[in-house]
C-alpha positions as CSV (number, residue, x, y, z in Angstrom):
1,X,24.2,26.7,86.9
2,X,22.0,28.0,83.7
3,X,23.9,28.0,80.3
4,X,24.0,31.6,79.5
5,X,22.5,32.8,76.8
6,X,24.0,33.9,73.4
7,X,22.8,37.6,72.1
8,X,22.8,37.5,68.2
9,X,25.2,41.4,68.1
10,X,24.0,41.2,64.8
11,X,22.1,44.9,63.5
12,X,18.7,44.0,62.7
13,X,18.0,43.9,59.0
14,X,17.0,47.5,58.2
15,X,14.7,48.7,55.4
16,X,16.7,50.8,52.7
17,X,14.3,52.3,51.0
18,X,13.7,55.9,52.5
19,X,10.5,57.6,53.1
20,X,9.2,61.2,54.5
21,X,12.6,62.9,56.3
22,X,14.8,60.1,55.0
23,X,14.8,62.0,51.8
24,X,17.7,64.3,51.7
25,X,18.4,65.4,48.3
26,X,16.7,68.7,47.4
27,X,14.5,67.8,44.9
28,X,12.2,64.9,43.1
29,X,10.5,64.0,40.6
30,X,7.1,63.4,42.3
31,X,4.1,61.1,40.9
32,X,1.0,61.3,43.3
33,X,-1.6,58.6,44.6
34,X,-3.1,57.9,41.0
35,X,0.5,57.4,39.0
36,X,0.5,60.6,37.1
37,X,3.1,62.9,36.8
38,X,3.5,65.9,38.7
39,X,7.1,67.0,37.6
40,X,10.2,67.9,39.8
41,X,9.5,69.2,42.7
42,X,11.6,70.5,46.0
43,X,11.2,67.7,48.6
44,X,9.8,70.3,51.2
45,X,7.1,70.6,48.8
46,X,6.4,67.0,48.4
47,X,6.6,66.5,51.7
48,X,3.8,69.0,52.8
49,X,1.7,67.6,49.9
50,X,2.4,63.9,51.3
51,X,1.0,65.1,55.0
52,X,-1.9,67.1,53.7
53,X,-2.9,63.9,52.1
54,X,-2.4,61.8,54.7
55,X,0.2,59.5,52.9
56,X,4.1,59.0,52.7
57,X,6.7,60.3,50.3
58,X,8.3,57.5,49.0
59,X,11.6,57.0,47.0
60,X,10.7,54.7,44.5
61,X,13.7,55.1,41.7
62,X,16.8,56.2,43.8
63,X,19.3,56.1,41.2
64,X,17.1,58.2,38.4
65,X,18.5,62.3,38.4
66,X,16.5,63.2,40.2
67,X,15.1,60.5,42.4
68,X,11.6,59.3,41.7
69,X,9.3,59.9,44.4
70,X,5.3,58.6,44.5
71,X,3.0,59.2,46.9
72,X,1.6,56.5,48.9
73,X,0.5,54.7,51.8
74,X,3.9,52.9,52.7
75,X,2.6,50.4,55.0
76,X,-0.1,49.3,52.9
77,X,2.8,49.0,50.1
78,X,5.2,47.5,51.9
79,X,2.4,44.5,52.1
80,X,1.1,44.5,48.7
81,X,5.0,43.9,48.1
82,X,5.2,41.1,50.5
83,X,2.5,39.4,48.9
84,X,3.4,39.2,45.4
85,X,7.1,37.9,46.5
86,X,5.2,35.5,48.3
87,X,3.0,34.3,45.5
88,X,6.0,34.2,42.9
89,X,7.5,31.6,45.5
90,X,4.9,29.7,45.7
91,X,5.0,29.2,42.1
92,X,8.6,28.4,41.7
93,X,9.6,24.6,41.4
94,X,12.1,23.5,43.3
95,X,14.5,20.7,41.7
96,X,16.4,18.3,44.0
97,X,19.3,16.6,43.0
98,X,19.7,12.8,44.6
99,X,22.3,10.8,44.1
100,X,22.4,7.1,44.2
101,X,25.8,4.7,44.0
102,X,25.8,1.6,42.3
103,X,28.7,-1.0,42.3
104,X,29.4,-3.2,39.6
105,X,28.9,-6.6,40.9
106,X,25.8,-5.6,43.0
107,X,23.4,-8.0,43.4
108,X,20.2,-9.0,42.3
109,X,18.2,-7.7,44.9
110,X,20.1,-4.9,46.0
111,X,19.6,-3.6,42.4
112,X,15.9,-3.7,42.0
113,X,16.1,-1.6,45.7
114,X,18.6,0.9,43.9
115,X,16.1,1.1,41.2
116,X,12.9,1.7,43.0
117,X,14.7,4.5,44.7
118,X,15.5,5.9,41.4
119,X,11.8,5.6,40.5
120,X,10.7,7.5,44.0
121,X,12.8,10.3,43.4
122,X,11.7,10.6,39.7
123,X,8.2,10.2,40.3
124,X,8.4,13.1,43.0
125,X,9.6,15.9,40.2
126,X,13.4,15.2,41.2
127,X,16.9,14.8,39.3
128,X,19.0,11.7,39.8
129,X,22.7,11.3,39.7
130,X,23.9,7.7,39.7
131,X,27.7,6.9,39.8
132,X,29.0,4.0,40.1
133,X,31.6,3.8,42.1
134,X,35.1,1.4,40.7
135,X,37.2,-0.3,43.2
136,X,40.9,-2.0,42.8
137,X,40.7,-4.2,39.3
138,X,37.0,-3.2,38.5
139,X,39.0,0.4,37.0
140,X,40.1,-2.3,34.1
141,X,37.0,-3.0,32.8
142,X,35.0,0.7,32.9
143,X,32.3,-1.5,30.2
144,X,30.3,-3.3,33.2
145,X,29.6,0.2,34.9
146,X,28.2,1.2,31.3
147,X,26.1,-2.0,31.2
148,X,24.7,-1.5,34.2
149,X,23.7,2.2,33.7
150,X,22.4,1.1,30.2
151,X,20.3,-2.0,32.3
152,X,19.1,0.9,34.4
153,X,18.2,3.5,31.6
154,X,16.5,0.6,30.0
155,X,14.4,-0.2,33.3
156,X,13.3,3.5,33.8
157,X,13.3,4.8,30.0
158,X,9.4,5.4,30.5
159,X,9.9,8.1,33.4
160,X,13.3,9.4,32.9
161,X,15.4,10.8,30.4
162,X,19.3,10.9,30.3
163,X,20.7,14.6,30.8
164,X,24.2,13.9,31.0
165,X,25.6,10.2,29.2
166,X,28.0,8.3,31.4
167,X,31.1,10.0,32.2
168,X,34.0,8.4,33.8
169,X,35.6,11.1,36.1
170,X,38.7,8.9,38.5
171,X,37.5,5.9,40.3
172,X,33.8,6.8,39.5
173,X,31.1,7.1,36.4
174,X,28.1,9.6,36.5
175,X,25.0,9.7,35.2
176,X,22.3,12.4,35.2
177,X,18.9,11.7,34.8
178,X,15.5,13.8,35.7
179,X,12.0,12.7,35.1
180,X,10.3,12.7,31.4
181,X,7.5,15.6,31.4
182,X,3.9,14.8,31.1
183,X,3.1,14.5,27.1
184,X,6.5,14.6,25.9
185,X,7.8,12.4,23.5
186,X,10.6,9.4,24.4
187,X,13.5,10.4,23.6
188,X,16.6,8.6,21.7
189,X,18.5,6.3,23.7
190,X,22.0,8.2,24.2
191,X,24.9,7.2,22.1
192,X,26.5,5.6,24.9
193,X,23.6,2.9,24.8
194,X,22.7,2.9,21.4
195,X,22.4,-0.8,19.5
196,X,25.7,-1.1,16.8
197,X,24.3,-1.1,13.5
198,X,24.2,-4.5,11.6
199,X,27.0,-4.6,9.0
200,X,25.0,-4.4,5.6
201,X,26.1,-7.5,2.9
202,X,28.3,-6.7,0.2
203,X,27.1,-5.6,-3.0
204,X,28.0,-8.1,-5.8
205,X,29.6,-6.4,-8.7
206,X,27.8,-7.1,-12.3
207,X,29.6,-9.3,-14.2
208,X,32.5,-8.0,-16.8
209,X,31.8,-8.2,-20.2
210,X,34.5,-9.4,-23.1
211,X,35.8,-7.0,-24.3
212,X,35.6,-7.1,-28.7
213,X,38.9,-7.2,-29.2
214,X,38.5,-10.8,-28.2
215,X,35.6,-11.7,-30.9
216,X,37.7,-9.3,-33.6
217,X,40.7,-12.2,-32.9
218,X,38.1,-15.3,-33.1
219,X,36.6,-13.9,-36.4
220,X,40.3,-13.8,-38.3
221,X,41.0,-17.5,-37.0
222,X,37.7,-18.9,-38.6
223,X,38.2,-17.4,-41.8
224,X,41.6,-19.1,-41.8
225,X,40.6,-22.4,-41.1
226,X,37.9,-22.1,-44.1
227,X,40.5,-21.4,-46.4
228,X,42.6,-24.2,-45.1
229,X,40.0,-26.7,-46.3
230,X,38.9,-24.9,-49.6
231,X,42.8,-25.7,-51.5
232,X,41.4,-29.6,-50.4
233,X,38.7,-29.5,-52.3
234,X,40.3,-27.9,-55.6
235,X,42.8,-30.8,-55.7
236,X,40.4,-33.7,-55.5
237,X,38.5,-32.2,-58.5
238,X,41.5,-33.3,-60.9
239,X,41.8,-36.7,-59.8
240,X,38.3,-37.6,-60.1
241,X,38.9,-36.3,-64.0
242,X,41.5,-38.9,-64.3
């Protein structure tokens, strides 16, 4: 027996913009073919100016008091409209987000794969998330997943640059990376990754001088001892006399 088929009851998509006898309010402001201003004008009016023409009456401004109408040959509009949407999308860039999950103890092999995918998704205009993903003890030791996303930012540092530094969110750590634009300069590593600084050596301190209260003390203490020996001298004179 044939499956029936599902009807969509959806109402087909209708257009809002209202031409001709969709019009209802009593008046418009009316431009004509060229885009010049004609001035407010009852819609009856437009409306017979529109068919001796040959062309629709079109409500282009709904919301102004009173509503803008042009006319114009909707159809023909309604394509030119089509078209230029169309072009803008074409022009858009559309950004992907991937993500790819690392563990800490991966191997070898299965990291240079990780890291090629990485590349792939770089190299075709994408954004990367990588998390690394903590299990039982590994939660302990949060420092190997930040190795292994600085080993990684290391590996891919000429394509990619680091949006968003690791974060630590639960049982996992992020990091977002998109690819480095054509001509643009490398940037910093992040802070996460940067190398410690080496400790700078220690600055010797110039020697003190003596202060001159010490040489003021010395000078006193040789004048003493020369006038210890000059008495000496006086009493030898005598005995020599004798």
């Amino acid at each position: 027996m044939p499956v029936p088929r599902r009807f969509d009851r959806r109402p087909p998509e209708r257009d809002q913009t209202r031409i001709n006898e969709r019009i209802r309010v009593p008046e418009v402001r009316l431009v004509d073919e060229d885009g010049e201003q004609i001035g407010v004008t009852k819609t009856e009016d437009a409306m017979e100016m529109a068919r001796e023409k040959d062309l629709d009456l079109v409500e282009v401004a709904p919301d102004a008091r009173p509503p803008v109408a042009r006319l114009l040959d909707y159809s023909k509009y309604k394509y030119e409209q089509e078209q230029k949407a169309k072009a803008a999308r074409k022009h858009q860039t559309q950004v992907n987000v991937r993500e790819i999950k690392l563990r800490p103890k991966i191997a070898t092999h299965d990291y240079e794969t990780k890291k090629g995918h990485v590349a792939r998704f770089l190299g075709r205009g994408d954004k990367v998330k990588v998390t690394i993903m903590f299990r039982g003890r590994e939660q302990a030791h949060p420092e190997r997943g930040r190795n292994l996303l600085k080993r990684l930012y290391l590996d891919i540092a000429d394509i990619a640059v680091v949006e968003q530094e690791p974060l630590q969110e639960g049982r996992n750590m992020h990091m977002m990376v998109a690819p480095l634009r054509e001509g643009a300069q490398r940037p910093k590593p992040p802070r996460a990754f940067a190398e410690p600084e080496a400790p700078k050596a220690p600055v010797e301190a110039p020697a003190e001088e003596e202060p001159a209260e010490a040489e003021a003390e010395e000078a006193p203490a040789e004048a003493d001892a020369e006038a210890e020996e000059a008495p000496a001298e006086e009493e030898s004179a005598p005995s020599e006399a004798a």
